[in-house]
C-alpha positions in Angstrom: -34.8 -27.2 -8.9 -32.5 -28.5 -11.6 -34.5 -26.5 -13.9 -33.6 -23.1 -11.9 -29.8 -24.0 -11.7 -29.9 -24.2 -15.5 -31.2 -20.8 -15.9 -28.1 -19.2 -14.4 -25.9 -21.2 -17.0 -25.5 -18.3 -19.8 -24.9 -15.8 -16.8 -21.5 -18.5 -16.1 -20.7 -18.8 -19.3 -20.6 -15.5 -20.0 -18.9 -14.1 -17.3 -16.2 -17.5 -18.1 -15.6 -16.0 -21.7 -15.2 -12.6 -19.8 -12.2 -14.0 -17.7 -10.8 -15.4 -20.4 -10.9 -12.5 -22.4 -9.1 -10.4 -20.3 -6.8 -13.4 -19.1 -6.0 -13.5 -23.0 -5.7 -10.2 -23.6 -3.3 -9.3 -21.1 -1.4 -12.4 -22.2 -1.2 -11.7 -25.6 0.0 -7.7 -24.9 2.9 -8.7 -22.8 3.8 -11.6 -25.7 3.6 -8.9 -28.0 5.0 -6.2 -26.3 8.4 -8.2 -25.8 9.1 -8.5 -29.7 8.5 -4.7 -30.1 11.1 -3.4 -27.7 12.2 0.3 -28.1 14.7 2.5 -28.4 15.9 5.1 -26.0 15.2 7.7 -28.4 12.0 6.2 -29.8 11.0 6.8 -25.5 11.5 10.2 -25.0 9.4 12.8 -25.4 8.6 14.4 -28.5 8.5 18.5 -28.6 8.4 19.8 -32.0 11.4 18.4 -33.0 13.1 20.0 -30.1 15.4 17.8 -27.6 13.5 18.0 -24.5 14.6 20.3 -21.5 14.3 19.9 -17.8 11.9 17.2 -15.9 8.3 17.0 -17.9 6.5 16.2 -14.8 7.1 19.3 -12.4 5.5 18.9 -8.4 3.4 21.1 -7.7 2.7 22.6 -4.4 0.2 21.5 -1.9 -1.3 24.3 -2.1 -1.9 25.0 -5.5 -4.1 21.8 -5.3 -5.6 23.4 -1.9 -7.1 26.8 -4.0 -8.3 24.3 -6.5 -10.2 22.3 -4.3 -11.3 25.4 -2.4 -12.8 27.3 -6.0 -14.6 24.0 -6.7 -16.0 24.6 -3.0 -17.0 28.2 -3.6 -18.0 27.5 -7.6 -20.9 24.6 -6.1 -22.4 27.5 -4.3 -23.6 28.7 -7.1 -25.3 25.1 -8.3 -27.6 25.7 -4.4 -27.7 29.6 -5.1 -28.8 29.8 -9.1 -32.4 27.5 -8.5 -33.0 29.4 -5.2 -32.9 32.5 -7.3 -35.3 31.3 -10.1 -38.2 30.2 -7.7 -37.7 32.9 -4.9 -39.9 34.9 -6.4 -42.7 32.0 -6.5 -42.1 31.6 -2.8 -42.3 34.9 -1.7 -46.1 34.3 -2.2 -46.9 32.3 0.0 -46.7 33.3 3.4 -45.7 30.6 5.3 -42.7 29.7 2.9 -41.3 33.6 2.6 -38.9 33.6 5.5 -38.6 30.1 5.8 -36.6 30.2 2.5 -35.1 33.3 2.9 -33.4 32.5 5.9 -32.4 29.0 5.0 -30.3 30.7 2.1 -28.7 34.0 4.0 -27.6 30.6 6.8 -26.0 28.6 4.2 -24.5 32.1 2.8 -23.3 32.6 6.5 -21.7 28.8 6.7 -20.1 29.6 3.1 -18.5 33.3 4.0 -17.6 31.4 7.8 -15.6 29.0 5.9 -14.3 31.6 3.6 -12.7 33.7 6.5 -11.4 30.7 8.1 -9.5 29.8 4.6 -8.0 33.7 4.2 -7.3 33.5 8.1 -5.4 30.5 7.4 -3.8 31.9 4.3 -4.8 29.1 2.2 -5.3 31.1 -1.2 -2.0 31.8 -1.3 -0.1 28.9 -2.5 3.2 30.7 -3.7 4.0 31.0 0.3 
């Protein structure tokens, strides 16, 4: 038993030099980071030499963020789409596969162009509004 208990001893140790790592790390960055205190010039933000104009982190619109998120939708299609086009052709030889695959693909092309009515019913691709 004693023998079984000592096995897991490099597994402690290591994970207590990993604490401590970090533990030392983080202490040694906010020791360090006190003596090196900036100016306000050294803090803004560099353009070419340029005094910098207006807010650099504009907001965007919900919707902007929407269309993205809606192309990554409609650009994964073509991840289920490409492979079914590369082996239809194998499929269509078998009998008992041919509409089976066929019509598993026009249904998730159905699904896809549902949800893509839904988004222009709902106006969602157009984010300037």
């Amino acid at each position: 038993m004693e023998s079984q208990l000592l096995q897991y001893a490099p597994v402690l140790i290591l994970g207590a030099l990993a604490v401590a790592f970090a533990a030392g790390v983080l202490i040694l960055s906010v020791a360090l980071g006190k003596l090196g205190r900036n100016s306000k010039i050294k803090d803004t933000a560099y353009e070419c030499g340029m005094l910098p104009v207006g807010d650099g982190n504009t907001r965007m619109s919900v919707k902007f963020y929407l269309v993205a998120m809606l192309f990554i939708l409609f650009d994964i299609e073509v991840v289920f789409l490409y492979p079914w086009a590369v082996v239809y052709r194998e499929l269509l030889a078998d009998p008992a596969t041919r509409n089976l695959i066929f019509f598993a693909m026009l249904s998730f092309l159905g699904i896809l162009f549902v949800g893509y009515l839904y988004a222009l019913k709902k106006r969602a691709f157009d984010w300037k509004s």
